[in-house]
ZAMARGU-4260 file (C-alpha; in steps of 0.2 Angstrom, whole numbers, plus 5000, padded with zeros to 4 digits):
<rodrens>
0) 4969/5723/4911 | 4963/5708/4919 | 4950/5699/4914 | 4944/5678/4910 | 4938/5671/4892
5) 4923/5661/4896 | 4916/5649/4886 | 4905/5638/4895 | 4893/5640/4909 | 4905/5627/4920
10) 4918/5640/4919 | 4908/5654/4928 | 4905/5646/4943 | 4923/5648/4952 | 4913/5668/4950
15) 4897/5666/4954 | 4897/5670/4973 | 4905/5684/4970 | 4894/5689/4955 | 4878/5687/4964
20) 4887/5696/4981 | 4890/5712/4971 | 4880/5727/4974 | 4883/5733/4956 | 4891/5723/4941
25) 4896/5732/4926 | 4889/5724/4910 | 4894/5726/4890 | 4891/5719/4875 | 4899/5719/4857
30) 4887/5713/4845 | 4890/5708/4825 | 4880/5725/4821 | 4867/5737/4824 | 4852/5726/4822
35) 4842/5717/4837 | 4834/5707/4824 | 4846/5702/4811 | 4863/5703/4820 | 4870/5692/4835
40) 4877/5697/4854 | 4895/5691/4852 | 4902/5696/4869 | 4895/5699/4887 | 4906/5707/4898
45) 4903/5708/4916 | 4913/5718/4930 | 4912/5716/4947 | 4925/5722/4962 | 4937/5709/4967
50) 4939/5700/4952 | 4943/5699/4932 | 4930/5705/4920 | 4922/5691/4914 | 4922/5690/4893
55) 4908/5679/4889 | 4911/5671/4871 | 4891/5671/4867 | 4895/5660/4852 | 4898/5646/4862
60) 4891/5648/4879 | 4874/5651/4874 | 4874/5636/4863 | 4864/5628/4877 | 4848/5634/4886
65) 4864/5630/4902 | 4870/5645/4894 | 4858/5656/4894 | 4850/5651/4912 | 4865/5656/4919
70) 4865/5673/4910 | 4849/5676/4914 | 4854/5670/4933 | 4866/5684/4934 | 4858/5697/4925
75) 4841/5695/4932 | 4848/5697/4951 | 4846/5711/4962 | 4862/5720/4959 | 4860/5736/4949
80) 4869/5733/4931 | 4880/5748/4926 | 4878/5750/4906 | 4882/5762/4895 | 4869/5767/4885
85) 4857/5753/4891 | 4843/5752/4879 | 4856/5745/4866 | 4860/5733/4875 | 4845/5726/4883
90) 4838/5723/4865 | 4850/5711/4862 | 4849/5701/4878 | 4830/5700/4876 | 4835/5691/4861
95) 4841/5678/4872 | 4827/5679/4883 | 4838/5690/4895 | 4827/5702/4904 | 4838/5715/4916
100) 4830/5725/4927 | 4840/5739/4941 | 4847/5747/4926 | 4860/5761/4929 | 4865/5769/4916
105) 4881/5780/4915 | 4876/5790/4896 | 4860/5795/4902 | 4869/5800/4921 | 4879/5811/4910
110) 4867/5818/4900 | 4855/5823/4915 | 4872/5832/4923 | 4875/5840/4906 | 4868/5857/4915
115) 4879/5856/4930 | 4894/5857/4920 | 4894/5840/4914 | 4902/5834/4897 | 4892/5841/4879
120) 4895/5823/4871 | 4888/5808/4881 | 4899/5794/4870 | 4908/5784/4884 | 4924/5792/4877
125) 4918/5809/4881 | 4911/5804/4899 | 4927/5795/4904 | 4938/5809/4897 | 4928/5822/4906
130) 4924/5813/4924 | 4940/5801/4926 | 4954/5809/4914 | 4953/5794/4905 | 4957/5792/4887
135) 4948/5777/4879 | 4953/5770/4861 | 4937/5767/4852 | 4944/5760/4838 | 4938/5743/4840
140) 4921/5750/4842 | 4917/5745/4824 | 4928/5733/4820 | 4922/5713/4815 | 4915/5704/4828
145) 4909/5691/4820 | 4924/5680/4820 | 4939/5674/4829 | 4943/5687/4841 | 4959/5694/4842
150) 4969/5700/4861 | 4967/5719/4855 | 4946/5713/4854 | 4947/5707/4868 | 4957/5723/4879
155) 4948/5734/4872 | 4930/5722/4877 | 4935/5721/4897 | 4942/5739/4899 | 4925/5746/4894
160) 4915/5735/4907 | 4929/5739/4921 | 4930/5759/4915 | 4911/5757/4920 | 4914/5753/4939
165) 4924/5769/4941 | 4914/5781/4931 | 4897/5776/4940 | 4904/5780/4958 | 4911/5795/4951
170) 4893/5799/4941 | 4882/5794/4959 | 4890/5806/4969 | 4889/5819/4957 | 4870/5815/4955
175) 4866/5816/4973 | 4876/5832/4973 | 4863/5840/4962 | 4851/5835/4967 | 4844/5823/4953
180) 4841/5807/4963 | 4824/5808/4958 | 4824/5810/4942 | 4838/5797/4938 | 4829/5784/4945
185) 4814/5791/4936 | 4824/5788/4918 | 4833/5772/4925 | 4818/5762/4926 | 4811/5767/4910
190) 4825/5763/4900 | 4819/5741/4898 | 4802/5750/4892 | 4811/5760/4878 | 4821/5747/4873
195) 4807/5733/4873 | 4795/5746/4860 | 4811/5746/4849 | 4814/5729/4850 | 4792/5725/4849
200) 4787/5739/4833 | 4773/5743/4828 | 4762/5735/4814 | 4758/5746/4796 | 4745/5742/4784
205) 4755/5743/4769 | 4742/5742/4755 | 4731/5755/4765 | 4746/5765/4764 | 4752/5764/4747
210) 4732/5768/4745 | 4733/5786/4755 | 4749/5788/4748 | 4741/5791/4729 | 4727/5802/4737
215) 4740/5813/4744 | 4749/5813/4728 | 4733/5818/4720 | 4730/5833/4731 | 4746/5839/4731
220) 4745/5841/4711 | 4729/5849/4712 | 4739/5860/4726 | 4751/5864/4711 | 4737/5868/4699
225) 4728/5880/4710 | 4747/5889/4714 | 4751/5890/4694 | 4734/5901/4692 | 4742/5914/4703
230) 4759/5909/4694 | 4755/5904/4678 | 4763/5887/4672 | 4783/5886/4674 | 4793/5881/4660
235) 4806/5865/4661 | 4822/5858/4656 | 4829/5840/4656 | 4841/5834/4669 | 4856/5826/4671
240) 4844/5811/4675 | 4833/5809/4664 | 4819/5821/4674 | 4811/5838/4672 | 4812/5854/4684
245) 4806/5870/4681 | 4815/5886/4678 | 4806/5898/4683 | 4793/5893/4697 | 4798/5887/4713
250) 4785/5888/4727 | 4801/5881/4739 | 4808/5898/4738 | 4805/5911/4752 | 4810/5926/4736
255) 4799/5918/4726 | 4784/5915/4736 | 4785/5933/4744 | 4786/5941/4727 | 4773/5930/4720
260) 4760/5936/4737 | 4767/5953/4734 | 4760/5953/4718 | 4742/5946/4725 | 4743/5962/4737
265) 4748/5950/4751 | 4765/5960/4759 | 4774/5950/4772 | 4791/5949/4779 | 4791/5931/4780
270) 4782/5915/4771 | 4780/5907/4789 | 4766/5899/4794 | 4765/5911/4809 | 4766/5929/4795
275) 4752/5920/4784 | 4740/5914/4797 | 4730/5932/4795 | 4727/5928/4778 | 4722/5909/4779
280) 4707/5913/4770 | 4715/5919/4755 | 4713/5908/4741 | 4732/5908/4735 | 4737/5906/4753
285) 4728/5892/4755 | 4733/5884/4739 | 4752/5886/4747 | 4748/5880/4762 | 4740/5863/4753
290) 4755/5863/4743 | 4767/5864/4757 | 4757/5852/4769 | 4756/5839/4754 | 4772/5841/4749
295) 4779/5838/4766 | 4768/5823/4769 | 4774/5813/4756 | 4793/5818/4759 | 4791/5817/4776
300) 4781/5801/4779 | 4771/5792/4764 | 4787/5790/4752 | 4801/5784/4767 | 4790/5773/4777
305) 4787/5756/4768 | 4806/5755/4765 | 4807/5757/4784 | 4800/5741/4788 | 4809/5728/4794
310) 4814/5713/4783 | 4814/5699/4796 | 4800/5706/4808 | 4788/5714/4793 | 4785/5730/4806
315) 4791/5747/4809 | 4803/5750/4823 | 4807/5768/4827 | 4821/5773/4840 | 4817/5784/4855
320) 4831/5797/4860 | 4824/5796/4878 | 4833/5812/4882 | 4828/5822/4866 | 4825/5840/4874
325) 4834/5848/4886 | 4816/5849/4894 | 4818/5830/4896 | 4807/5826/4881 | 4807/5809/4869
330) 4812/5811/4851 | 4810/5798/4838 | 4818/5793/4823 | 4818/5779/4811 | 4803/5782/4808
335) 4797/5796/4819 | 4782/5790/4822 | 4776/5805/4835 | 4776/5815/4822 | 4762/5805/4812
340) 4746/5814/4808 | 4731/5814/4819 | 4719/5813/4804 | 4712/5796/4804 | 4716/5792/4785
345) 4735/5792/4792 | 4731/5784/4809 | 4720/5768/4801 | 4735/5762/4794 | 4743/5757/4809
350) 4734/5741/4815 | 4734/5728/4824 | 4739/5709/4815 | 4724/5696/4815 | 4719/5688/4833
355) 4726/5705/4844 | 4719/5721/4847 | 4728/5741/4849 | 4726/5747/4868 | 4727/5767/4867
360) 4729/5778/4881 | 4732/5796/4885 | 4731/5809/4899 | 4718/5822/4901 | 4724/5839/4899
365) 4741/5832/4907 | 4752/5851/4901 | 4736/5861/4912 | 4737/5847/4924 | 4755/5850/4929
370) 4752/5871/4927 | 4740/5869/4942 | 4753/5859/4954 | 4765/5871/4950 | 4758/5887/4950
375) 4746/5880/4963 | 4731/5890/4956 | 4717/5886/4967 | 4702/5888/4956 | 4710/5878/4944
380) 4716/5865/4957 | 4698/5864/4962 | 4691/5862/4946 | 4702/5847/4941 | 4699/5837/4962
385) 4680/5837/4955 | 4682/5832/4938 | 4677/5848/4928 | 4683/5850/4912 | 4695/5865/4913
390) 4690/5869/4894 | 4672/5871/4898 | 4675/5881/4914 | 4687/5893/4906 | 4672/5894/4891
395) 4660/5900/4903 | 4671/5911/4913 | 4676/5919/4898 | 4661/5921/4890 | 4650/5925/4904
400) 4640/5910/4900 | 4635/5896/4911 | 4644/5879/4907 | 4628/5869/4902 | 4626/5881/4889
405) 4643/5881/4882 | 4644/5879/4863 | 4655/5867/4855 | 4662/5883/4847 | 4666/5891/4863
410) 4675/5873/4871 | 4687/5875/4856 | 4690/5893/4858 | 4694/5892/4876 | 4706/5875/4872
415) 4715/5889/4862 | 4715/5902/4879 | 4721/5889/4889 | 4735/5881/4881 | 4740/5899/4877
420) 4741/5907/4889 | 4747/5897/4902 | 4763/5899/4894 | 4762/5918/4895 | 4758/5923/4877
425) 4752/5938/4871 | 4734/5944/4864 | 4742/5947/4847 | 4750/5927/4850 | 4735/5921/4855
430) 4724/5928/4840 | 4734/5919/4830 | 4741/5904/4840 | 4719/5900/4837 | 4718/5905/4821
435) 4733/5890/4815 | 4732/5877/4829 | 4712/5876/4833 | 4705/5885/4818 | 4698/5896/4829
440) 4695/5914/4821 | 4696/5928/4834 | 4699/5947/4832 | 4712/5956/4842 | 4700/5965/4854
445) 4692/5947/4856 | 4710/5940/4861 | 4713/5956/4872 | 4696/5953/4882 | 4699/5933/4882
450) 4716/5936/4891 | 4709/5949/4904 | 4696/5938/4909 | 4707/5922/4909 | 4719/5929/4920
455) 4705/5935/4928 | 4697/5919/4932 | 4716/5911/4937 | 4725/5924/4947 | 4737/5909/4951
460) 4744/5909/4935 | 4746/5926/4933 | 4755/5926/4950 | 4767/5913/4941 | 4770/5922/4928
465) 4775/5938/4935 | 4788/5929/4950 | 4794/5921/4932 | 4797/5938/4925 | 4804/5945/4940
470) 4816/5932/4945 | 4830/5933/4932 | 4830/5915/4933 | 4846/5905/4926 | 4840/5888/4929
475) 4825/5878/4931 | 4819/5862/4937 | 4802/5849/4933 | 4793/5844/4948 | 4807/5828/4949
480) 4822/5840/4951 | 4827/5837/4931 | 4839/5853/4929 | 4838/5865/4913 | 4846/5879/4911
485) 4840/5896/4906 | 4847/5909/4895 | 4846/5931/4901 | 4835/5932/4885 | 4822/5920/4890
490) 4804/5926/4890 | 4790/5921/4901 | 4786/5909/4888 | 4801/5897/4892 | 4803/5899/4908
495) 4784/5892/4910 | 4783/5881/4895 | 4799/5869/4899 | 4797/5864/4919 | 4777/5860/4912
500) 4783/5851/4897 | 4798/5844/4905 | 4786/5837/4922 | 4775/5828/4910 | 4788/5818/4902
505) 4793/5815/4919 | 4776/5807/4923 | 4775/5798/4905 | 4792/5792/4909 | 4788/5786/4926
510) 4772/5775/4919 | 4783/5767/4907 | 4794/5760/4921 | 4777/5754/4930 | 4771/5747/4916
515) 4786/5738/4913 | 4785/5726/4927 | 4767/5722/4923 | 4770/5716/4905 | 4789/5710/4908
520) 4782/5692/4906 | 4767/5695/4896 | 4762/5695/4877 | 4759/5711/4879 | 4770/5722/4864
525) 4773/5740/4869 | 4772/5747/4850 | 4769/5768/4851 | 4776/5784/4864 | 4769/5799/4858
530) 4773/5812/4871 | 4757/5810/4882 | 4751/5792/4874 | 4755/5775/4875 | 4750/5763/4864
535) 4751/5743/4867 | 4747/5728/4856 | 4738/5711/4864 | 4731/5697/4861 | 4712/5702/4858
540) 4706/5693/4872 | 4718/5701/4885 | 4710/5720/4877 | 4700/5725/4892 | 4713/5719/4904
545) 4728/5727/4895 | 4716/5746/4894 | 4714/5743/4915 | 4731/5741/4917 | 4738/5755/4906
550) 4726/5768/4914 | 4730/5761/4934 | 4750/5763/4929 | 4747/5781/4920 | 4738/5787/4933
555) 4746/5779/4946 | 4761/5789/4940 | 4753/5804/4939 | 4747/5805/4957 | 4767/5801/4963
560) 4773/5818/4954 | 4756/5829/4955 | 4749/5826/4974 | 4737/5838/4973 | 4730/5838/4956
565) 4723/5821/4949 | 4730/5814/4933 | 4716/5806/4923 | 4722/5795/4909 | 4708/5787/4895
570) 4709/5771/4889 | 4702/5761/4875 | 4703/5745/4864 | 4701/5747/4845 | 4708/5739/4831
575) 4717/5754/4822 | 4727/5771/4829 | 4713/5782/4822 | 4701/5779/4837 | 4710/5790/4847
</rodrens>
């Protein structure tokens, strides 16, 4: 493998015609760890056509801002910059004040050709092994980079970056193949957003935390208490540690739980939220579901999170699989912050520092949004062009009552019909899909009679649903071309559910790459993505300008993938997470 040792900026410039010429550059890094924050970018690699890979030793060439500015001379030019696995990457340049853009990314090429007979494992080794034959030994992947480095090192560093410029021509062809040009360029530019909220974090109010964390605590005892009425108090033992657990009470079994309802004349097949939701009135079902709510809160979020925050930067700073569903959704880990309670006692606690200011935005209705464009229900359609609200319309269609005289009552049922039913559930489904998601109770007849006149009042989506049903359809797509594949057992449900789902990450994902460019340069700190939301931190005075910009982008985004259905996205300034 050929390839140059470059230690000062001087020694660059024999390449930097040809580095600036190229279309595409291959770039890698090796860093001394995992950690944006705490560890250091050891290597740069860059790969062009016609020349060696270049093996920047970042210990020494970015001594000097020289250093640097000619990093950032390359890396900020036109060409697009293959990395694999991008986001990592970019975390560590910004580090240096390195800001890429015309990202092309070969793991997340891979995994959006996972459906089309691409590889099940997006590591570089998988993707070279399955699209070039070639076998790559990732040994040195976690080796020490943190001192003198050794020829094997330094192989290993220049045949990644040059294994790059073969795999992307390889990967781009097979992407236009299928037809995902869209989408990729979709997820390319969104990936310098992703990594910038990793890198940014977001800001937690410990003591208020620590503070909800004893209140939970309380209730979740209090959960227990009411449970041992119904169980009687358990007996315990000493462990091996020093601690107690109890013998003969365990509310975390299924057996146990189902004899213990059996024995309160509650017989079900199964303690799941879904089986007891016709009995959520019952006292001792209530008491299990406060225990199990509490018990998961504390586990889940109150007890992990404050040793979650960083040591250098005091903040949280969760990781974003940007391709977390096969339906093109984000996950997020480390902490998962999407998964954070809406209550405002659990949203106060995120805040922003003294002198800045939370901007909080989210789409309107954005799942019912994407339904209308696809299924191309007009009455629907029409009822978004002139800015009704869908749940009231559907209340007043369903209930034979004219919109001004909705009930609040009747708005939150008919969230329940809609967001139900548009993904083809049943009247049984739907009683109960109210009963534990809106608190809405509704009898079965109710449901049936909701359903008819819903279906009724959008013949569109029944139309939907029945080519669904009657196509046998093995694969599916977004509105961008994103490809997902269907099983023979897949119900109505799915087969409507992902394209909608899938389309609106689409949209979020395409608003994260405008925004991108517009705070790039800014003090702007992207902090929060939670599936239809976006949260940013500013300075307090850049508040009103920072909630304008985040609703133009969102919507502006919304309007390229939905032309005939208006994307509406609500913005606001507040100090805390709980105003939204």
């Amino acid at each position: 493998m050929e390839y140059t040792v470059i230690r000062t900026p001087e020694q660059v410039i024999p390449y930097l015609k040809k580095l600036k010429e190229a279309k595409v550059l291959a770039v890698d890094t090796e860093t001394t760890g995992l950690d944006a924050h705490k560890d250091r970018l050891r290597l740069v690699q860059l790969g062009a056509e016609g020349m060696p890979v270049l093996l920047i030793d970042c210990f020494s060439f970015l001594k000097d801002s020289r250093g640097t500015e000619c990093l950032r001379e390359i890396l900020e030019g036109e060409a697009g910059k293959i990395f694999h696995n991008a986001k990592f990457d970019l975390q560590f340049l910004r580090k240096e004040g390195i800001l890429p853009e015309n990202i092309l990314d070969t793991m997340l090429a891979a995994e959006l050709l996972r459906p089309c007979g691409g590889p099940r494992k997006v590591s570089l080794a998988a993707v070279s092994s399955h699209y070039l034959g070639t076998e790559l030994d990732k040994t040195e992947q976690t080796g020490d980079w943190s001192g003198a480095l050794t020829d094997t090192q330094l192989d290993y560093a220049a045949l990644d970056s040059r294994i790059l410029l073969q795999l992307w021509k390889c990967l781009k062809e097979q992407l236009r193949e299928n037809g995902l040009e869209r989408i990729t360029d979709i997820e390319f530019a969104c990936v310098p957003a992703l990594a910038r909220a990793e890198y940014d974090g977001i800001s937690l109010d410990l003591e208020q935390w620590e503070r909800l964390c004893a209140d939970i605590q309380s209730q979740y005892e209090r959960s227990l208490q009411a449970l041992y009425a119904y169980s009687g108090e358990p007996s315990y033992q000493l462990t091996l540690w020093g601690g107690e657990e109890a013998l003969d009470v365990n509310f975390d079994s299924n057996s146990y739980v189902l004899k213990l309802l059996k024995k309160n004349g509650i017989s079900v097949s199964s303690t799941s939220r879904y089986s007891l939701a016709p009995y959520h009135h019952n006292p001792l079902v209530k008491a299990l579901s406060d225990y199990r709510k509490y018990s998961k809160l504390l586990s889940g979020f109150l007890h992990p999170l404050p040793a979650q925050i960083h040591p250098v930067t005091g903040r949280l700073h969760p990781k974003y699989g940007q391709i977390g569903a096969y339906s093109g959704r984000m996950c997020c880990w480390g902490p998962n912050i999407q998964q954070i309670p809406r209550e405002t006692r659990f949203r106060s606690c995120f805040r922003a520092p003294e002198g800045r200011i939370l901007v909080l935005a989210d789409y309107s209705q954005i799942e019912l949004r994407v339904a209308a464009q696809i299924s191309g229900d007009v009455r629907m359609k029409r009822a978004y062009s002139k800015g009704e609200d869908l749940h009231r319309l559907t209340a007043s269609l369903i209930s034979d009552t004219a919109p001004e005289k909705v009930s609040a009552s009747q708005r939150q049922a008919a969230k329940a019909v809609n967001f139900g039913l548009i993904f083809g559930m049943g009247a049984a489904g739907l009683q109960q899909y109210a009963a534990q998601s809106y608190g809405v109770d509704m009898t079965l007849d109710e449901a049936v009679k909701f359903r008819d006149s819903f279906f009724r009042a959008y013949a569109g989506i029944g139309w939907w649903h029945h080519d669904l049903k009657a196509g046998h359809f093995t694969e599916g797509r977004t509105l961008t071309g994103r490809k997902f594949l269907f099983s023979p057992r897949s119900g109505v449900s799915e087969l409507a559910n992902t394209p909608v789902q899938g389309t609106a990450a689409d949209i979020l994902k395409k608003a994260l790459g405008l925004l991108y460019h517009e705070i790039k340069e800014k003090d702007w700190k992207l902090v929060g993505i939670v599936h239809d939301e976006i949260l940013l931190e500013v300075p307090r005075e850049d508040g009103k300008e920072a909630a304008l910009c985040l609703k133009t982008v969102m919507e502006r985004a919304g309007a390229d993938i939905l032309p005939s259905v208006p994307c509406v996205a609500d913005a606001k300034t507040a100090d805390s997470w709980a105003a939204k």
